[in-house]
N, CA, C and O atoms as CSV, one atom per row, in Angstrom:
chain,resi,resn,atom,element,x,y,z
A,1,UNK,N,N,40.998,0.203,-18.121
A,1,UNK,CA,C,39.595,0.388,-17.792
A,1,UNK,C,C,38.863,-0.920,-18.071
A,1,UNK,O,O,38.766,-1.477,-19.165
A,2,UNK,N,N,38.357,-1.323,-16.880
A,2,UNK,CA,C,37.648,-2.579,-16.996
A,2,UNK,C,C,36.105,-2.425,-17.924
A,2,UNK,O,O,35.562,-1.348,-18.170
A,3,UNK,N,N,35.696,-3.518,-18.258
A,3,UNK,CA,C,34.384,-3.548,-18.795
A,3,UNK,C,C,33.423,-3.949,-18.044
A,3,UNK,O,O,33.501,-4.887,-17.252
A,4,UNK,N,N,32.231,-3.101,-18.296
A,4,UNK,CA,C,31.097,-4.399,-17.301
A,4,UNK,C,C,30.688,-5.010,-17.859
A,4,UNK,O,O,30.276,-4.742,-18.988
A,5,UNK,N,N,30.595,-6.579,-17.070
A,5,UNK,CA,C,30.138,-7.670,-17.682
A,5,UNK,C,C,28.609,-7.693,-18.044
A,5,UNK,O,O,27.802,-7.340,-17.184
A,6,UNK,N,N,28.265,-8.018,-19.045
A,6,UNK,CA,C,26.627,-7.949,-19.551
A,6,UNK,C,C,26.795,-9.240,-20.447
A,6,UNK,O,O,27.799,-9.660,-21.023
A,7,UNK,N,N,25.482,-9.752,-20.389
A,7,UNK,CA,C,25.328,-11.258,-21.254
A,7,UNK,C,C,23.694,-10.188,-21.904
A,7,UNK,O,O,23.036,-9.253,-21.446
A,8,UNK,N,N,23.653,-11.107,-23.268
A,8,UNK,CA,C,22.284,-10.367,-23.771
A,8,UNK,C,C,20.656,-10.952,-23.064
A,8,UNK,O,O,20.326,-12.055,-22.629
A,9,UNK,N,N,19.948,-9.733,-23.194
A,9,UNK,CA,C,18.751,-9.895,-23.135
A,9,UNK,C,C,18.620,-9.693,-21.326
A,9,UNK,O,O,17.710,-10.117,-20.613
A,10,UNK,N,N,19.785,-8.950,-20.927
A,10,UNK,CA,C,20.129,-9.048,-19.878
A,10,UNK,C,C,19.630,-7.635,-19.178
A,10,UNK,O,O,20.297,-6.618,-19.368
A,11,UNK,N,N,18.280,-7.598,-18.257
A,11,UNK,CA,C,17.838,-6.417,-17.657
A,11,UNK,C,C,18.493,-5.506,-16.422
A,11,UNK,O,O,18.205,-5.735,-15.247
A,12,UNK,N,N,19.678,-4.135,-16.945
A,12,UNK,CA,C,20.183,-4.043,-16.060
A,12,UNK,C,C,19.608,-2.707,-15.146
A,12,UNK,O,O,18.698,-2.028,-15.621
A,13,UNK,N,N,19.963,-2.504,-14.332
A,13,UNK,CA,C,20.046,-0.973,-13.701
A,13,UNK,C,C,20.937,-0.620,-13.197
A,13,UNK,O,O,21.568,-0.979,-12.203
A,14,UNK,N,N,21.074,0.598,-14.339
A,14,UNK,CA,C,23.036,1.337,-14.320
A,14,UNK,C,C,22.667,3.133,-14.054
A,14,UNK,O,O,21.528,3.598,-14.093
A,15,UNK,N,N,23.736,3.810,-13.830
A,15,UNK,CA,C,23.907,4.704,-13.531
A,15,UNK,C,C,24.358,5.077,-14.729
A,15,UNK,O,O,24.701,4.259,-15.582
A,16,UNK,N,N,24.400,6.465,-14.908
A,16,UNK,CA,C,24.074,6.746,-16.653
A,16,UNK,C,C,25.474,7.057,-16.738
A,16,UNK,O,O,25.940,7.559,-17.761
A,17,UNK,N,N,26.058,6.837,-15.898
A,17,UNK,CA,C,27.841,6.976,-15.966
A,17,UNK,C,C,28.063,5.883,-17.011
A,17,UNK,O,O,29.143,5.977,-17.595
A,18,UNK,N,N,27.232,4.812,-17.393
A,18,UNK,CA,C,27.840,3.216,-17.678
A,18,UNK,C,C,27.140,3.663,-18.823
A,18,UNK,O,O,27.342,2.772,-19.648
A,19,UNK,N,N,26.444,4.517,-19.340
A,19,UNK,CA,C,26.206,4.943,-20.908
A,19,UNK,C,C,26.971,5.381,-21.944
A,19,UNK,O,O,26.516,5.682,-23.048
A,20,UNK,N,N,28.285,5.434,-21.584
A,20,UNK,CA,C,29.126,5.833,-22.956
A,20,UNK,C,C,29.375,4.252,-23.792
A,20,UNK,O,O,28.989,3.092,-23.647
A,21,UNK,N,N,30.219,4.992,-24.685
A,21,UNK,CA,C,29.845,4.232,-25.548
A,21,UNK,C,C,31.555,3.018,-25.509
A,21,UNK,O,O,31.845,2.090,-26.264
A,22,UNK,N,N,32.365,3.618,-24.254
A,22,UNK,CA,C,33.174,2.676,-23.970
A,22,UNK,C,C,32.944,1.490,-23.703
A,22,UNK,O,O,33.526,0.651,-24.390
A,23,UNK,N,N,32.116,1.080,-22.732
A,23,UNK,CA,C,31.414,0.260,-21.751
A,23,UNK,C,C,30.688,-0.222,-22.933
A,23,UNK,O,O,30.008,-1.074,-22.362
A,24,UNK,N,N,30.305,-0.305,-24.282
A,24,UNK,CA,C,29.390,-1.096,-24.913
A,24,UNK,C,C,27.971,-1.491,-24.768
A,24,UNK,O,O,27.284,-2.317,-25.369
A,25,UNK,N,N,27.605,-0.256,-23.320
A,25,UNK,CA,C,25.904,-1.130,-23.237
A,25,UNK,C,C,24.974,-0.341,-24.698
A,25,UNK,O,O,25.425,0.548,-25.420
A,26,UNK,N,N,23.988,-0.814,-24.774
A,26,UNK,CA,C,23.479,-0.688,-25.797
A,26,UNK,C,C,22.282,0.402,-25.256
A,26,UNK,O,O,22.176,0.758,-24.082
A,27,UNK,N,N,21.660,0.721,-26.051
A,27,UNK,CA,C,20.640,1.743,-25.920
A,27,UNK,C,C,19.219,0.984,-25.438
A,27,UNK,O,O,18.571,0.979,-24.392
A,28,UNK,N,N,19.096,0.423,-26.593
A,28,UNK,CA,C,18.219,-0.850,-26.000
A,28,UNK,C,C,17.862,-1.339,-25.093
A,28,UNK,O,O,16.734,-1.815,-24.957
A,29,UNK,N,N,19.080,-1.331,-23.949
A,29,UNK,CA,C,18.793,-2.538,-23.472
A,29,UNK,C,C,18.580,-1.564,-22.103
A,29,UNK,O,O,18.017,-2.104,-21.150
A,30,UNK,N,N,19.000,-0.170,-21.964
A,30,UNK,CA,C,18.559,0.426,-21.036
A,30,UNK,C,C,16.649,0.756,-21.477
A,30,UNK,O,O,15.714,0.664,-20.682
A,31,UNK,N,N,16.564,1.153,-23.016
A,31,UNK,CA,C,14.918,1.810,-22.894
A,31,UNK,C,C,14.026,0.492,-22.675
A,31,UNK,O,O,12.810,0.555,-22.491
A,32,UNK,N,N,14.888,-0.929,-22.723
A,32,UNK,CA,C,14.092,-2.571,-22.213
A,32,UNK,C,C,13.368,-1.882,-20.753
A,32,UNK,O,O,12.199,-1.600,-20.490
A,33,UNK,N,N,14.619,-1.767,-19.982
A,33,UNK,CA,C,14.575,-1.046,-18.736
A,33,UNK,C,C,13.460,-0.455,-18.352
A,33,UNK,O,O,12.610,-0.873,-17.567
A,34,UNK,N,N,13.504,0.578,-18.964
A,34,UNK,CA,C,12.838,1.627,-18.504
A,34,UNK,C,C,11.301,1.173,-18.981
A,34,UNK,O,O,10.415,1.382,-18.153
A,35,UNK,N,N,10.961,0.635,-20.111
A,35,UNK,CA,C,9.379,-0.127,-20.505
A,35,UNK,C,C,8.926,-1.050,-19.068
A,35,UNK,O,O,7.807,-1.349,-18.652
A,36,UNK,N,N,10.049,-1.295,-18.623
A,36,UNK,CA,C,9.392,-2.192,-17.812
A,36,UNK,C,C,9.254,-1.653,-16.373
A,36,UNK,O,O,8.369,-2.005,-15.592
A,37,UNK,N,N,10.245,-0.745,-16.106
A,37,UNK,CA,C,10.208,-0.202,-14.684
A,37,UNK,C,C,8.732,1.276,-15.128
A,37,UNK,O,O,7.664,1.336,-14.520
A,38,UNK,N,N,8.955,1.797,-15.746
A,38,UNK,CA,C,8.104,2.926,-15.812
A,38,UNK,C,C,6.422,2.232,-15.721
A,38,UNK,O,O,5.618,2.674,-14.900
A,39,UNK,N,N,6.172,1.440,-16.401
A,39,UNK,CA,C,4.390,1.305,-16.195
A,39,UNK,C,C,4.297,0.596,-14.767
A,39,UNK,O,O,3.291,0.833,-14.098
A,40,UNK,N,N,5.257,-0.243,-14.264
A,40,UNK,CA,C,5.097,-0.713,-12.911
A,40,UNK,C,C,4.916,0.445,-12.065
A,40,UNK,O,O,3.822,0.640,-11.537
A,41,UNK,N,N,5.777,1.141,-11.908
A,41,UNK,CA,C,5.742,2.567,-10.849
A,41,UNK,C,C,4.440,3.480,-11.074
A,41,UNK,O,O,3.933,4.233,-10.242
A,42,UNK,N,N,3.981,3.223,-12.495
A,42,UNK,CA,C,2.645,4.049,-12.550
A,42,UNK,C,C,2.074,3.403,-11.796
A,42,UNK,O,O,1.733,3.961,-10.753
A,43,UNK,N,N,1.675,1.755,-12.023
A,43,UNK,CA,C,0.440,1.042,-11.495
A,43,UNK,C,C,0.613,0.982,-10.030
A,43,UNK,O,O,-0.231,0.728,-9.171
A,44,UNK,N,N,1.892,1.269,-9.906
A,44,UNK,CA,C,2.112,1.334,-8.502
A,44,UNK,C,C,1.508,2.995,-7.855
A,44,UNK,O,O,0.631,2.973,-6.991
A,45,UNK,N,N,1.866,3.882,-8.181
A,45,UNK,CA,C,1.224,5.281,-7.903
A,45,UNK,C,C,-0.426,5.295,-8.442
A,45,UNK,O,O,-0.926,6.384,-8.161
A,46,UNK,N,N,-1.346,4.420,-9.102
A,46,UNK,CA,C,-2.158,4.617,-9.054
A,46,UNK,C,C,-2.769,3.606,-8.687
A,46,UNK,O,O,-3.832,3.497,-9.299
A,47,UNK,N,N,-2.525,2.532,-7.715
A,47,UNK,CA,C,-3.091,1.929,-6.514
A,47,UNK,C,C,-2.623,2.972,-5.625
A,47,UNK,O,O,-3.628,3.665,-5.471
A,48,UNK,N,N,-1.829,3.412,-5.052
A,48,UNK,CA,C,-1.893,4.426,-3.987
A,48,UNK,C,C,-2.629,5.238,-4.051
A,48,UNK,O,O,-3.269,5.610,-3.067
A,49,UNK,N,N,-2.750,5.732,-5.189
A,49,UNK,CA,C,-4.094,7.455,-4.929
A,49,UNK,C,C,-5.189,6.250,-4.682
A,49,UNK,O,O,-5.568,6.315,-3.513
A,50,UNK,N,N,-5.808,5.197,-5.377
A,50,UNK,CA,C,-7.056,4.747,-5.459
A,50,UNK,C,C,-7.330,4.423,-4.320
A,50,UNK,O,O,-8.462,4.593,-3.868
A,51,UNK,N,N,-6.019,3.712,-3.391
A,51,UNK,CA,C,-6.301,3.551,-1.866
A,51,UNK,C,C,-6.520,4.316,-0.810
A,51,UNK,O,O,-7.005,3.947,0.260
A,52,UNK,N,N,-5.972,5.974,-1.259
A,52,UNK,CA,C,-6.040,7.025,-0.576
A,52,UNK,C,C,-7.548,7.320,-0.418
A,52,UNK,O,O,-8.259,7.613,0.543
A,53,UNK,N,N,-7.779,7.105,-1.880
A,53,UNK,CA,C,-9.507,7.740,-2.178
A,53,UNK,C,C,-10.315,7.308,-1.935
A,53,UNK,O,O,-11.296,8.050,-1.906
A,54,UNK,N,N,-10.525,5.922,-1.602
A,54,UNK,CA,C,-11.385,5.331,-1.264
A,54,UNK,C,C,-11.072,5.118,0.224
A,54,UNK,O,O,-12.012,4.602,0.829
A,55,UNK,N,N,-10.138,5.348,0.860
A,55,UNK,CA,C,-9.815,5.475,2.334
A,55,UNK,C,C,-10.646,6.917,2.882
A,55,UNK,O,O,-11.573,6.795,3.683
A,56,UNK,N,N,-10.387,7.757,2.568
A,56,UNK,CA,C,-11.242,8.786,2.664
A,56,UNK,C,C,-12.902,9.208,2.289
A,56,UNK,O,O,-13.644,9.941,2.943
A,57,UNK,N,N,-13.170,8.532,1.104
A,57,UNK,CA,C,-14.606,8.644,0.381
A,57,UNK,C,C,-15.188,7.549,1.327
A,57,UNK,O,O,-16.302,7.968,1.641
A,58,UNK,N,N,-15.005,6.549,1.829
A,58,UNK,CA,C,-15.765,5.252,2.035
A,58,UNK,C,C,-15.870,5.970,3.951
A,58,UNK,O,O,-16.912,5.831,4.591
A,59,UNK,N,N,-14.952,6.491,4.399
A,59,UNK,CA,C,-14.916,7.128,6.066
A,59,UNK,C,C,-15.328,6.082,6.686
A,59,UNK,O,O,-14.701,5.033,6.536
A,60,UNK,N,N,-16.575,6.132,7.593
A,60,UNK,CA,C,-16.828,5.601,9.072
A,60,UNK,C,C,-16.366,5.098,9.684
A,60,UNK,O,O,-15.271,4.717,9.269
A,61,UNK,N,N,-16.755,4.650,11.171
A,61,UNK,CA,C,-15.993,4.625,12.087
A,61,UNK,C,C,-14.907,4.675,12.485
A,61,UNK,O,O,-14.462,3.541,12.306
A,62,UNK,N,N,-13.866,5.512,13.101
A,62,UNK,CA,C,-12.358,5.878,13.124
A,62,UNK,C,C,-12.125,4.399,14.112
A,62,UNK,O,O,-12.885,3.944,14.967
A,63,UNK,N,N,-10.940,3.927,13.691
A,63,UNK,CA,C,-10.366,3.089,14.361
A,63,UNK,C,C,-9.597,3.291,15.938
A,63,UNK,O,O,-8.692,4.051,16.282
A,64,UNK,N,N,-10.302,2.366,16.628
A,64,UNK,CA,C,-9.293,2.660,18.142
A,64,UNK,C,C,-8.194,2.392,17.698
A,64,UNK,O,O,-7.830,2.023,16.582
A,65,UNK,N,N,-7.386,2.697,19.115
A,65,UNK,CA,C,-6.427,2.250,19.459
A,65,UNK,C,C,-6.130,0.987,19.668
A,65,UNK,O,O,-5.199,0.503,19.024
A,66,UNK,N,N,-6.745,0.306,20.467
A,66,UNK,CA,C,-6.357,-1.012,19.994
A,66,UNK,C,C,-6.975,-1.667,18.710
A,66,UNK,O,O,-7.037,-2.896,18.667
A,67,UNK,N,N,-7.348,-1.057,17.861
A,67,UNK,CA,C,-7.267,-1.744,16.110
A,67,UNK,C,C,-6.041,-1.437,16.016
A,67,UNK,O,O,-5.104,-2.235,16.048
A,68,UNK,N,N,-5.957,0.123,15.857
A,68,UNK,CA,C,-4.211,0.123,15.523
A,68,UNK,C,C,-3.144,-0.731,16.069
A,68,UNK,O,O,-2.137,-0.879,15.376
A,69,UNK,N,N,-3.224,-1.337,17.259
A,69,UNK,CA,C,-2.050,-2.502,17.950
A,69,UNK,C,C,-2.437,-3.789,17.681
A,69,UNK,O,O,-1.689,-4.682,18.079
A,70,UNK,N,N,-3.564,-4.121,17.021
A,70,UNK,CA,C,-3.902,-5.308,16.753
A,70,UNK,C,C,-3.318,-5.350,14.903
A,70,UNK,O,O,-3.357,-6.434,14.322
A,71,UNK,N,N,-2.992,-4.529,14.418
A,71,UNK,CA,C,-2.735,-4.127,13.034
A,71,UNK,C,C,-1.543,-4.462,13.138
A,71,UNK,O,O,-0.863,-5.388,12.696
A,72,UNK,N,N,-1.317,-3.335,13.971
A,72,UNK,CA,C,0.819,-3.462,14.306
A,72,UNK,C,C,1.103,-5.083,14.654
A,72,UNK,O,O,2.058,-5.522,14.012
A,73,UNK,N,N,0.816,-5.516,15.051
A,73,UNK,CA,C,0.847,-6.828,15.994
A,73,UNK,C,C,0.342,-7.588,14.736
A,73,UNK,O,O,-0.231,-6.511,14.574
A,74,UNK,N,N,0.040,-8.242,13.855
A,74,UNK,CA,C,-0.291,-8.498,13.166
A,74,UNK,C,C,0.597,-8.737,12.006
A,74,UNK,O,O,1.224,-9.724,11.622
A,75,UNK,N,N,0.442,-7.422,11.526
A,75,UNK,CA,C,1.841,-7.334,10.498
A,75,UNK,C,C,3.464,-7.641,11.107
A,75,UNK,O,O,4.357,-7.903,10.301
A,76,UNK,N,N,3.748,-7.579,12.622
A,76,UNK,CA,C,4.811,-8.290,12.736
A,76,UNK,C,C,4.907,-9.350,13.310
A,76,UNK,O,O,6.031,-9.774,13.581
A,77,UNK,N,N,3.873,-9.999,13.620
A,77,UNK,CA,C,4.341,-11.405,13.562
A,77,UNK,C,C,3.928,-12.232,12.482
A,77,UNK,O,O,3.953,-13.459,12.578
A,78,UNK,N,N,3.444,-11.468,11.178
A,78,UNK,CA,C,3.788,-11.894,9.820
A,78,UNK,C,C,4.639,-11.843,9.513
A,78,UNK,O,O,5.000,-12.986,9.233
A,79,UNK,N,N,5.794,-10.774,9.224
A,79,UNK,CA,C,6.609,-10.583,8.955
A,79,UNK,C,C,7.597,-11.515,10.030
A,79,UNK,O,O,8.345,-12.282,9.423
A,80,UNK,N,N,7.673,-11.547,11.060
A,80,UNK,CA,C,8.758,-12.642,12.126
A,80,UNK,C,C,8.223,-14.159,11.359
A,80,UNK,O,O,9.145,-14.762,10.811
A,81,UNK,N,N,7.297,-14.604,11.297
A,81,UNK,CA,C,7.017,-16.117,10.287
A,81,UNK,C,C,7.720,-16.049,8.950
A,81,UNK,O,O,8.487,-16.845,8.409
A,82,UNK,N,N,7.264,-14.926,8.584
A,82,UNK,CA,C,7.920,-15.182,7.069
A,82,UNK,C,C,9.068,-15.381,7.157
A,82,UNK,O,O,9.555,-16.334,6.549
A,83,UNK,N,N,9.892,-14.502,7.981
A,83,UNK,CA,C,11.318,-14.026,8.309
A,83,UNK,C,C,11.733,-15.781,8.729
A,83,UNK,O,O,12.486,-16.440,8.012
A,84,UNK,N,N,11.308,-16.149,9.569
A,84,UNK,CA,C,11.745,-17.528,9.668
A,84,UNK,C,C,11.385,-18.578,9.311
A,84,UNK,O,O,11.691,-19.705,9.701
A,85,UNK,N,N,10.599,-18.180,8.417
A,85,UNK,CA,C,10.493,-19.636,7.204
A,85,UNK,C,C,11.749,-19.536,6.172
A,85,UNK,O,O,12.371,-20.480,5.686
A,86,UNK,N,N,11.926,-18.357,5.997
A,86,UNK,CA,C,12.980,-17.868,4.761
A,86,UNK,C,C,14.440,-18.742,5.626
A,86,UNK,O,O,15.015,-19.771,5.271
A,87,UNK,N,N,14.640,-18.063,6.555
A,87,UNK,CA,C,15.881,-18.554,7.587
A,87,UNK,C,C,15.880,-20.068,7.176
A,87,UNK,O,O,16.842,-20.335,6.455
A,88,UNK,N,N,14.724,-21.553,7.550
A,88,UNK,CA,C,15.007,-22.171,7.516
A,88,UNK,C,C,14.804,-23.023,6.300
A,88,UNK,O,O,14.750,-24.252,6.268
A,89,UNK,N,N,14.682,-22.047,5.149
A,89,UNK,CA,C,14.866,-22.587,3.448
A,89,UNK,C,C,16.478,-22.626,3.356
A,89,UNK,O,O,17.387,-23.435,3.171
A,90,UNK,N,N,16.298,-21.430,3.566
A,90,UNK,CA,C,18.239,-20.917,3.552
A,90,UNK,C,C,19.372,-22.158,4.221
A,90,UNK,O,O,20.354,-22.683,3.696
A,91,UNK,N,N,18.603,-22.395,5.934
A,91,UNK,CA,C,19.613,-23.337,6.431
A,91,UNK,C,C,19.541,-24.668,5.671
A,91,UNK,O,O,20.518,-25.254,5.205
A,92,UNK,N,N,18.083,-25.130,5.592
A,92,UNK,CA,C,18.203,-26.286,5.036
A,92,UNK,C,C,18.813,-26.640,3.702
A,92,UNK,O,O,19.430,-27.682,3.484
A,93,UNK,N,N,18.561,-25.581,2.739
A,93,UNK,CA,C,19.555,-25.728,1.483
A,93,UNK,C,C,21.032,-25.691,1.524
A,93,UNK,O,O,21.778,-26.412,0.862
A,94,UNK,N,N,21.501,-24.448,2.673
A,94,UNK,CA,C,23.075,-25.111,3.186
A,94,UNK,C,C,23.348,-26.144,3.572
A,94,UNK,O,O,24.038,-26.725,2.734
A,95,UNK,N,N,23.121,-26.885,4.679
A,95,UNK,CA,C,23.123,-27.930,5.123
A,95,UNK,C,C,23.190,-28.951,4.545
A,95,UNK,O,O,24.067,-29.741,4.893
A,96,UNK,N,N,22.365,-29.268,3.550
A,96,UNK,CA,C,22.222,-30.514,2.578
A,96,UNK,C,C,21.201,-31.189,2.882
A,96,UNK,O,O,21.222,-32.420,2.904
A,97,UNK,N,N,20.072,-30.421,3.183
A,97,UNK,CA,C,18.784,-31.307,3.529
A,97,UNK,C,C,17.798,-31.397,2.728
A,97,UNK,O,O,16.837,-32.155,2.855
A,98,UNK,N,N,18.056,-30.370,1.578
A,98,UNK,CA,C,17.501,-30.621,0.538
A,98,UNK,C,C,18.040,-31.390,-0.960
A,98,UNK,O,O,17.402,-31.384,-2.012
A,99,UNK,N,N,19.382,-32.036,-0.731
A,99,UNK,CA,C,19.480,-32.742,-1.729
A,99,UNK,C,C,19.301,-34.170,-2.660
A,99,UNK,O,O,19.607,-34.676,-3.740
A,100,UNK,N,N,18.413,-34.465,-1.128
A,100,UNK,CA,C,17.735,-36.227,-2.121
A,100,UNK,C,C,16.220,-35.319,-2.173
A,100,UNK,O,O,15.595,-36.358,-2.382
A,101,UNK,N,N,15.458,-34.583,-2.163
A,101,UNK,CA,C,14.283,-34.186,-2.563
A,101,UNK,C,C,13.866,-34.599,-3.694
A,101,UNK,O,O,13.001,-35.470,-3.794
A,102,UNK,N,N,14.594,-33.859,-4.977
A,102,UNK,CA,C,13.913,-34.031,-6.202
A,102,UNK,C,C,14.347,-35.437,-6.748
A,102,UNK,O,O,14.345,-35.502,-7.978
A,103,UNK,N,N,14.749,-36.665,-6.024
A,103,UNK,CA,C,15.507,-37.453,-7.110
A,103,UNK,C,C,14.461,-39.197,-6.523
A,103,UNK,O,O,14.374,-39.890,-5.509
A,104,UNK,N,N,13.950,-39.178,-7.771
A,104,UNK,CA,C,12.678,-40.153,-8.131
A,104,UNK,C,C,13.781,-41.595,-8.394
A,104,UNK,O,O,13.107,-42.619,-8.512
A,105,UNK,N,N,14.817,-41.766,-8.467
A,105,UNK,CA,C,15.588,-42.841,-8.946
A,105,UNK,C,C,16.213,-43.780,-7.786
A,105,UNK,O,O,17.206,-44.463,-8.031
A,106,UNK,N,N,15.491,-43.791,-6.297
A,106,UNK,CA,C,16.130,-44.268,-5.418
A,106,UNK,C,C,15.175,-45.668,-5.171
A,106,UNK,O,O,15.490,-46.486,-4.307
């Protein structure tokens, strides 16, 4: 039976299968875990109601149809830019086009 590899101070997310006490993880280091995932998911569920509520309390004018395609349209060709800026971080760091960048000694 293999071990899983863990280095300390090390934030994991395991399946509570990896809680015995074979495997060596510590108690700790799952309730680290959970301090940190649990108040995020709150603040995260309570921007959603607050956005709900004030989406509803604040009302007027219902949005056309074309707001809604100007929205849609919007958010994806944000998302297609981002998408290919990321692409050409990625290529250029394969490539080797980023390796005289940081070097002040030339």
């Amino acid at each position: 039976m293999a071990a899983f590899p863990m280095r300390r101070g090390q934030i994991l997310f395991l399946p509570l299968s990896y809680l015995d006490k074979d495997h060596g993880l510590a108690y700790m280091t799952v309730m680290r875990t959970l301090m940190v995932v649990v108040p995020l998911l709150a603040l995260l569920a309570l921007s959603v109601w607050f956005a709900g509520a004030a989406w509803v309390r604040l009302g007027g004018e219902p949005i056309p149809v074309y707001g809604y395609v100007a929205i849609v349209g919007g958010v994806l060709f944000s998302l297609l830019v981002g998408g290919g800026l990321m692409a050409l971080v990625f290529y250029s760091s394969r490539h080797g086009y980023d390796e005289g960048a940081g070097r002040f000694d030339k």
